[in-house]
N, C-alpha and C positions, 0 to 999 in steps of 0.2 A: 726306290727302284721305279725305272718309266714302265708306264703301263702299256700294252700292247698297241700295237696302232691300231686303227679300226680298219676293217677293211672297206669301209662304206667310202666311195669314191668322193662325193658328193661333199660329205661331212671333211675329211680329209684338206679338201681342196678349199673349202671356208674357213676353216682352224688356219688352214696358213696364212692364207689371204688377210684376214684379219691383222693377225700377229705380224705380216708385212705391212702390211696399209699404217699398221700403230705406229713401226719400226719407220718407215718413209714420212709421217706426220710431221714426227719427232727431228726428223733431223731439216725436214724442210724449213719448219717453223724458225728454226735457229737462223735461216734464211728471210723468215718475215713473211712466205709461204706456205698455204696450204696445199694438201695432197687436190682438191680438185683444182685450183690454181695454177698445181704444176702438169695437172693434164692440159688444162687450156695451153698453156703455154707449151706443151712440150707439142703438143699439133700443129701449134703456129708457126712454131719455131722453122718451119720449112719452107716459109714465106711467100707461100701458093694464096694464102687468104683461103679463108677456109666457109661455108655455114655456117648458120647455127645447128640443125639438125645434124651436120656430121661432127657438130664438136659435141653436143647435148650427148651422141652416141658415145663416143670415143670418151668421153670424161665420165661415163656413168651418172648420168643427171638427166633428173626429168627437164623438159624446157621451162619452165618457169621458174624454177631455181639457176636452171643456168644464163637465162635472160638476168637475173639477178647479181649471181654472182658476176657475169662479163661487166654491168649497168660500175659494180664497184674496179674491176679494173680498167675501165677507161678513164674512171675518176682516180683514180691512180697513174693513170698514166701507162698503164704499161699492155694495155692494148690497143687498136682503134678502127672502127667499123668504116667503112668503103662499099658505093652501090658494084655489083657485080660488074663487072664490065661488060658481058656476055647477056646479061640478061637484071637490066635495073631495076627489076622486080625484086631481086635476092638482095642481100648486105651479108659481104664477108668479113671474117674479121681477120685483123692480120695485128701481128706483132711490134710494139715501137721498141724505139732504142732503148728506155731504162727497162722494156719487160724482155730485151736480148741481154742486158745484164742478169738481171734476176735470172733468167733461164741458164745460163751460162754459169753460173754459181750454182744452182740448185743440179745441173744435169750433172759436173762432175761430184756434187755429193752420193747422186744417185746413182750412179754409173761406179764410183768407187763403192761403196756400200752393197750394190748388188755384187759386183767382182768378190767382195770378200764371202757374200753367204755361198755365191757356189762353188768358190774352194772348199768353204768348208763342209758342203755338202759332196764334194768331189765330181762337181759336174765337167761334160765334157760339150756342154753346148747342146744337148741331148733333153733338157728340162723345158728349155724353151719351145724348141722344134715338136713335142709333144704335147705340148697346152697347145699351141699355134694350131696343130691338125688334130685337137680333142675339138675346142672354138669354131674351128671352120666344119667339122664334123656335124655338131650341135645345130649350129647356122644353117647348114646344108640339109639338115633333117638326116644324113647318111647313115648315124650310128643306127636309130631305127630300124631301116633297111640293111644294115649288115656290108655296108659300100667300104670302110674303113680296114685297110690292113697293116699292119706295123709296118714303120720305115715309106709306106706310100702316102704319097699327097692326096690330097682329096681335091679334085678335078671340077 
């Protein structure tokens, strides 16, 4: 028999995470991709060129793992660094062609995979819209101050 859930938000929200991040590993790997691999990619994928600081962010990695890990997909091929245009002090990185394949395999496995857990959790698009404005809440310092109301955006 399942044991109660906890009601500790915090804990809650790392037990899934977790058990997702394992679930997403797994099925990436079959791809020949890793789960921070497929965050690089899945931000590039929008073909703006991006930083390092906002991929470092966005991937959950410190920068010097993620100067590391990018250093192995350009030797792979499947990304590649360009001076800013705007300011040739930066280097963005942007996506090449075998890492819009890669991405492109790996996003419908992602994108099917996630569609099947929130049927079966019976979501109605409601689970995202929620972490989205817990995160921005977080971010904003808001929950603190008491700024945060159900169903409203955080400003």
């Amino acid at each position: 028999m399942p044991s109660e859930p906890s009601p500790d938000l915090a804990h809650l929200l790392s037990h899934a995470e977790r058990r997702l991040a394992r679930r997403l590993a797994a099925l990436l790997a079959e791809e020949g991709c890793s789960l921070e691999q497929w965050r690089v990619l899945s931000l590039t994928a929008d073909g703006r060129g991006h930083p390092m600081t906002e991929i470092a962010d966005h991937a959950l990695m410190p920068a010097p793992s993620l100067t590391k890990l990018v250093d192995r997909m350009v030797a792979d091929n499947l990304v590649y660094r360009r001076p800013d245009p705007t300011d040739r002090r930066r280097v963005l990185l942007h996506l090449s062609a075998r890492g819009r394949i890669l991405h492109d395999r790996a996003a419908h496995r992602v994108a099917t995979e996630q569609a099947r857990l929130l049927t079966t959790i019976h979501d109605d698009g409601t689970l995202a819209d929620a972490l989205f404005r817990l995160t921005t809440a977080l971010d904003q310092g808001a929950v603190a101050q008491g700024k945060v109301t159900e169903g409203q955006p955080v400003s």
